[in-house]
N, C-alpha and C positions, 0 to 999 in steps of 0.2 A: 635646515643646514645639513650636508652632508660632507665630511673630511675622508679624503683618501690619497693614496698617495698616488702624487704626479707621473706622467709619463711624454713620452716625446709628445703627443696627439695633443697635450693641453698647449705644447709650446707658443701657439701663436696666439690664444687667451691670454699667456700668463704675459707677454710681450705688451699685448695692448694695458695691460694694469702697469706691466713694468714702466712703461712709457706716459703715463698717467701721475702715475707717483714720482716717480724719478727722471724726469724732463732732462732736465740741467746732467748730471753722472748717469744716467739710465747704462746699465748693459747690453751688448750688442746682442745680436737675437745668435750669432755664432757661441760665445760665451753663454749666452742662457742654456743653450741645447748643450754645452758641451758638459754644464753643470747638471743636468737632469741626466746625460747616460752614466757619469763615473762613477765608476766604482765603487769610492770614498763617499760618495754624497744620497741624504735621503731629502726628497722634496714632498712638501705634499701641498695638495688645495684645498683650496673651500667651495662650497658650493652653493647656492643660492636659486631653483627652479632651475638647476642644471648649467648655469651661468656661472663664469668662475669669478668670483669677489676676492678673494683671497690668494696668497701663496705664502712657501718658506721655505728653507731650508738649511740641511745641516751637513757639516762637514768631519767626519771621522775617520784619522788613519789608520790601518790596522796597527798593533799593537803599542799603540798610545792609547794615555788613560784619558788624553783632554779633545773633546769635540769645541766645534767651531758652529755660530748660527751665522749664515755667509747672507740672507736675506729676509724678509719678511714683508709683508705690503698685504695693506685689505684696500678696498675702493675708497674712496673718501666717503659716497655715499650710504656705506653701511656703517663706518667707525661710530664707534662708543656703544655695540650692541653684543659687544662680548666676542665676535671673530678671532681679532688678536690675539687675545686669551686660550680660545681654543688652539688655535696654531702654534702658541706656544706651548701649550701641553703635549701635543703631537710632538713636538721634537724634543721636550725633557725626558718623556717615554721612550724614545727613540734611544737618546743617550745613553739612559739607562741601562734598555737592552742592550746597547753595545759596550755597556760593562765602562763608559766614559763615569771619570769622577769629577773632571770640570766641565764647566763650559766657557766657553770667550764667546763673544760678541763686542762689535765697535757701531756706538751710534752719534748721530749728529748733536754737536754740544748747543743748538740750538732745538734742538726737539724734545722740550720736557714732558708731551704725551706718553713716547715711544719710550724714558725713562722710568717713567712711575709705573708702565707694563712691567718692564725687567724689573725692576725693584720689588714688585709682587712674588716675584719668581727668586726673590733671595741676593737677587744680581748687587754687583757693589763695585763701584769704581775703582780702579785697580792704576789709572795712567790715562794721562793725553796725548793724544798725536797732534800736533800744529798742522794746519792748512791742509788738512787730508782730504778734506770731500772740495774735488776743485770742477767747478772752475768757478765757486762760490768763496775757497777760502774761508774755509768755517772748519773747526776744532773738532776730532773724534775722539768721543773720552771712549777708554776698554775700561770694559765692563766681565765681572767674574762670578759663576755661584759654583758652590760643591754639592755634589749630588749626596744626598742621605741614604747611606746602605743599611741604617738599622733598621728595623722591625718597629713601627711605632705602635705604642699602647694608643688607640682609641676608645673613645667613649660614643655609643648611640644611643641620640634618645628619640622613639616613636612612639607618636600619641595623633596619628591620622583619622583612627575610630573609636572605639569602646575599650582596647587597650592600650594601657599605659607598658613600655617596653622601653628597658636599658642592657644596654648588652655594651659589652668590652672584650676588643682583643687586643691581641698582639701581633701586628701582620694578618697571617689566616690561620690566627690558633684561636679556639675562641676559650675564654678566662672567664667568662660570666654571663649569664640572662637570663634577666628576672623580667617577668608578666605579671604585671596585675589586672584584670579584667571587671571591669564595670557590667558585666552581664546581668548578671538581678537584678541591678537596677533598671536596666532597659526589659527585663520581662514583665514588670508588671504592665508596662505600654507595649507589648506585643511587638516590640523592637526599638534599634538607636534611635534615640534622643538627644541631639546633636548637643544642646544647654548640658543634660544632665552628665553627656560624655567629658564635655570640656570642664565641668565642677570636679568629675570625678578623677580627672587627668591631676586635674591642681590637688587635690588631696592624696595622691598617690608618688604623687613626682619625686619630694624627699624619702620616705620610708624606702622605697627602689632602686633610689640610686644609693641609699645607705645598704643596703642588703647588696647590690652588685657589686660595692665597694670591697665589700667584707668578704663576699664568695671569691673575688678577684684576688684579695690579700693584697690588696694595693691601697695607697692613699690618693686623693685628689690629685696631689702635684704629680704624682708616676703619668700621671695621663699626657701625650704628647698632642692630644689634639679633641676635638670632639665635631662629631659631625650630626646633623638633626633632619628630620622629614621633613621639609616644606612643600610636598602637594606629591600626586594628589592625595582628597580627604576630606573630610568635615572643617572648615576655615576656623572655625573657634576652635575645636580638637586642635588642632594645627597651631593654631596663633600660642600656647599653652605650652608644647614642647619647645616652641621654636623660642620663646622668652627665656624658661630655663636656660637652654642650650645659651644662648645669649649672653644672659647674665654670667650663666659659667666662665663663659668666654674673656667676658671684660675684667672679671673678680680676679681669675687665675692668668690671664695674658695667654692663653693659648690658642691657636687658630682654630676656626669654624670653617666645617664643610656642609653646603646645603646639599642635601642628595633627595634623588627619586625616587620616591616608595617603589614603586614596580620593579624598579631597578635593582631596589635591594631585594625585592622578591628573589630575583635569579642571581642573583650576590651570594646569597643562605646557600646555594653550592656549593661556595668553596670552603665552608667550615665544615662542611660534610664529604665533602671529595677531594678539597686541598685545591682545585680550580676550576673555573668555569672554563668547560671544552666546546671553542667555538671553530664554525657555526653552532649555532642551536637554536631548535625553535622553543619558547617557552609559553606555558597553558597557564596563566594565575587565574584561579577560580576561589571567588571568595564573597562578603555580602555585600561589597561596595563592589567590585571590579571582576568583570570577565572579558580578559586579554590574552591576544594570542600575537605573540611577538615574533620576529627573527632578529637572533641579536649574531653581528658577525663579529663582535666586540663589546665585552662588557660599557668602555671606560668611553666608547667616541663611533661607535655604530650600532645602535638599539631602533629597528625599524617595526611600527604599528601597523601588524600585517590588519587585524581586525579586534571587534569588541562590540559590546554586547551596546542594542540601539533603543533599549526599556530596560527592562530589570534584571539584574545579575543575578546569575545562578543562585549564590546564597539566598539574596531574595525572596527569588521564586520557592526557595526551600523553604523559607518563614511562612510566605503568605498560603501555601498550598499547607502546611501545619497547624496552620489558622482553619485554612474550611472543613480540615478532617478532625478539628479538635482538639489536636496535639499542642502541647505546649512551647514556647520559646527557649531557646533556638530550635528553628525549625532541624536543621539538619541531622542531629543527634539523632532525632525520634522520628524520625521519617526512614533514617538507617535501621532503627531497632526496629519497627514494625515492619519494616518491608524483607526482614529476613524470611518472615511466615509467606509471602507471599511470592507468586509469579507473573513475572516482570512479563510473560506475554500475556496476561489474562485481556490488559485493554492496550488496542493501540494509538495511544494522545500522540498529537501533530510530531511531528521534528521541526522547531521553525525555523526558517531561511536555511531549509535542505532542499528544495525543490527544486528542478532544471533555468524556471523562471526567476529563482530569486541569489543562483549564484554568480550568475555576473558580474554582478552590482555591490553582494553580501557575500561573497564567495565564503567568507572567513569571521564577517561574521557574527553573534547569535542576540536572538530574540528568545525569549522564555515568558513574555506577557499573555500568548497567544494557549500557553502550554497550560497557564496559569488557568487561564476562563475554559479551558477544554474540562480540567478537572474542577470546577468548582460546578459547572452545566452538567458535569455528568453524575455529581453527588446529587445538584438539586432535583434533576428528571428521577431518580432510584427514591428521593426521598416523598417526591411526589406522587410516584407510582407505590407508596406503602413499604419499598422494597427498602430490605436490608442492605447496607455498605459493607462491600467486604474490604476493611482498613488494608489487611497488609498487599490485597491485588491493588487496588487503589496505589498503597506507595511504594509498591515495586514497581509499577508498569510509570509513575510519576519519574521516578529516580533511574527509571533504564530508558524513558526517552531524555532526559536532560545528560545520563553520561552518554548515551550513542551519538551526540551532537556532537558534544564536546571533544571526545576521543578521535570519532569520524575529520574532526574537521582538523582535529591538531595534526592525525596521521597525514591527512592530506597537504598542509603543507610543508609540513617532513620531504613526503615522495616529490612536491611540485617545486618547494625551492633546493632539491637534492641536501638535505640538510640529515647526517644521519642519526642525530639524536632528539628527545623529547624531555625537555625537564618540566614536573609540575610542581606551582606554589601555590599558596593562599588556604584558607583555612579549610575552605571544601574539600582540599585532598584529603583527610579523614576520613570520608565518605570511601566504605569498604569497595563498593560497588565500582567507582571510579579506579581506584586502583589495580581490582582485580581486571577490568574489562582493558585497561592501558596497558598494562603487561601483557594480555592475550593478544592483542592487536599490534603491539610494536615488535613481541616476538614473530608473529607471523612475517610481520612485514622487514624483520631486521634492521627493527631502530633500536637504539639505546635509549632504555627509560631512567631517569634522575628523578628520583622525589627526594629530599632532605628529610631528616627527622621530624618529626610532628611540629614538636617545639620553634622550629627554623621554619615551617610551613607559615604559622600561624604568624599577624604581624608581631615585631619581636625588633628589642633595640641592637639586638646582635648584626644583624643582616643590615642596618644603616652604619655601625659601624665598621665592620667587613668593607662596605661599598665605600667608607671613606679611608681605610687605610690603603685600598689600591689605589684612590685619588692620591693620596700623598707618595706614597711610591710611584707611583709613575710620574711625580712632581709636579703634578697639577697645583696652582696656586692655589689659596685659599680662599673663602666666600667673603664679600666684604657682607659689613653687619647690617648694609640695605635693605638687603634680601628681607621677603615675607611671605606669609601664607599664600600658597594657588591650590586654588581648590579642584582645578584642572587644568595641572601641572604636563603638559605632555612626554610621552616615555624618550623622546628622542635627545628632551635635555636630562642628562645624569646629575647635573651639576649645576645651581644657579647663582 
């Protein structure tokens, strides 16, 4: 699904749905186009494999506080997969920005579908018109919501891997986040343990959000909403927050937002910078996920340029800490010992960098190949008698995994003209990655974004950040359907 805004060129698409939907009162295709150039009006589509399924739009005159929704229509063949919903988020946003504090809209008193949409959205019948929509003679009730200019306190809670994470803000200030991390317990298995994460989740859940409470100086009821990870992640991890979050929901009657972990990756931004400045490309590197995004929009355009097609970075950081001995998390000690050494002693592959495997993997990475490079090249030294020298070993391991990384993030910097780089996940830690991203994005005059460590790492701050720009831009709320996806894709922010 892609939403953007409309332009004369979609006209005869939006005609053929208009005509589809609205048989009987359809607007003239003179009228449609005259609505897409003014001035006063923002239209946008929907997309579907470049097909337009969608439209809407909105009507705001300058120096009025009340905008007008003048239409909306998705195909019949896509309704009830959430289109609507988006479309309507697109133009409460809109509103917003244009500084409207109401909205009107009039719908047919015979469409209780197209009601319980608006009523999600706060809408509430305000009056009827008799015999409006003619040449049927059927009832348009008006329909009214106010837009919300406060600052809402949310609450997030993540629990996608081995941390448990609640975080609270206020708009984009953040007032709290607390981590608790189940790491010992996965060292003595040499890594996550999907059971032991999700036990250690449920044991963690209340002490957390009683300490976020208390760092916050807030009580439960301050909270205006709460928003929870459901994917991606570990599905039992997952199933665990998203219950909490749930039952919060029901006990205190506040709304639920499902947000995308990734998403809140590049969210962790704006509690660091005050906002995310798009475009941007973003790098999350971390033990579950290596993604390389362009996001032209936080809230409704987050495009999965590439990602990792085996083992993610972290990963490959455990398992290569595993052959040289070093203990779990691999990352930490793979940093300390490769400070001794030099990163060009051995050169292990760069995978899916070669001329034959960018077309297809342009963006991108593999690190399974990087993985058997280094465990072949301990076992031939240890079979030939010879000595391993650890720290050339894990420099020249962690200066081919950041040259990939950095290499491939600048390039789609330079290729989608995008002039900044933010990186998430918990691998940013890793000294070597940083240092070599600021040498590279200075040369090339990209803007480097890394957040605080704390906002790096996952953290319930960054899911609630992601959901109080849902509610300020008045996206409606999650209904309590929603469940665990364990490959949740980046494109939906919201489920």
């Amino acid at each position: 699904m892609l939403i953007r805004e409309a332009t004369e060129k979609d006209l005869s698409g939006i005609m053929a749905l208009e005509q589809e939907c609205f048989s009987n009162d359809a607007w003239s295709e003179d009228v449609m186009n005259s609505e897409l150039i003014a001035s006063h009006t923002f239209y946008v589509v929907v997309l579907e494999d470049e097909k337009i399924i969608g439209y809407a739009g909105l009507s705001k005159l300058p120096g009025s506080n009340q905008a007008d929704i003048q239409t909306i229509a998705t195909s019949p063949s896509v309704r009830g997969k959430g289109y609507g919903r988006a479309l309507m988020n697109a133009l409460t946003a809109k509103a917003k920005e244009l500084s409207a504090t109401e909205i009107f809209l009039e719908v047919r008193a015979d469409n209780t579908t197209a009601q319980k949409l608006y009523e999600m959205f706060g809408f509430t019948r305000i009056g009827i018109r008799k015999n409006y929509y003619q040449p049927d003679n059927v009832d348009a009730f008006v329909m009214k919501t106010s837009i919300n200019t406060k600052e809402p306190i949310v609450l997030g809670i993540e629990s996608s891997c081995d941390e448990t994470g609640i975080g609270i803000v206020r708009g984009n200030q953040l007032l709290a986040n607390v981590i608790s991390s189940s790491m010992e317990q996965h060292a003595i298995f040499g890594g996550v343990v999907p059971e032991v994460a999700a036990r250690a989740h449920l044991e963690a859940l209340t002490p957390v959000l009683d300490e976020a409470l208390n760092k916050a100086n807030i009580a439960l009821d301050d909270i205006d909403a709460i928003a929870v990870t459901n994917g991606p992640g570990l599905a039992g991890a997952l199933m665990v927050g998203i219950s909490a979050a749930k039952a919060l929901s029901v006990a205190t009657g506040k709304p639920i937002y499902a947000v995308n972990h990734l998403v809140g990756h590049v969210a962790a931004d704006i509690l660091a910078n005050g906002e995310v400045a798009t475009p941007t490309i973003a790098l999350l590197v971390s033990g579950g996920h290596t993604s390389l995004l362009l996001v032209r929009d936080l809230l409704n355009d987050v495009q999965l340029l590439g990602e990792t097609i085996d083992d993610a970075a972290g990963e490959a950081f455990d398992k290569v800490a595993r052959v040289l001995g070093l203990p779990y998390p691999g990352g930490p000690q793979i940093d300390r010992v490769a400070k001794d050494g030099n990163p060009s002693a051995i050169r292990f592959p760069r995978g899916l960098s070669l001329p034959k495997d960018m077309a297809e993997h342009r963006y991108d990475f593999s690190f399974s190949g990087l993985k058997t490079a280094v465990a072949r090249h301990v076992e031939v030294l240890e079979d030939r008698g010879e000595e391993v020298n650890l720290p050339d070993v894990a420099a020249s391991f962690r200066e081919a995994v950041v040259d990939v990384l950095v290499s491939k993030a600048i390039n789609a910097c330079k290729e989608n003209g995008v002039p900044r780089l933010l990186l998430g996940g918990g691998v940013t830690a890793n000294a070597r990655l940083r240092e070599v991203a600021a040498k590279r994005c200075l040369e090339e005059g990209i803007e480097l974004r890394i957040p605080p460590f704390d906002l790096c790492t996952d953290n319930g701050a960054m899911i609630a950040v992601l959901g109080a720009q849902l509610i300020m831009s008045g996206a409606a709320p999650s209904n309590l359907s929603f469940g665990a996806n364990s490959t949740l894709q980046v494109t939906k922010v919201q489920s």
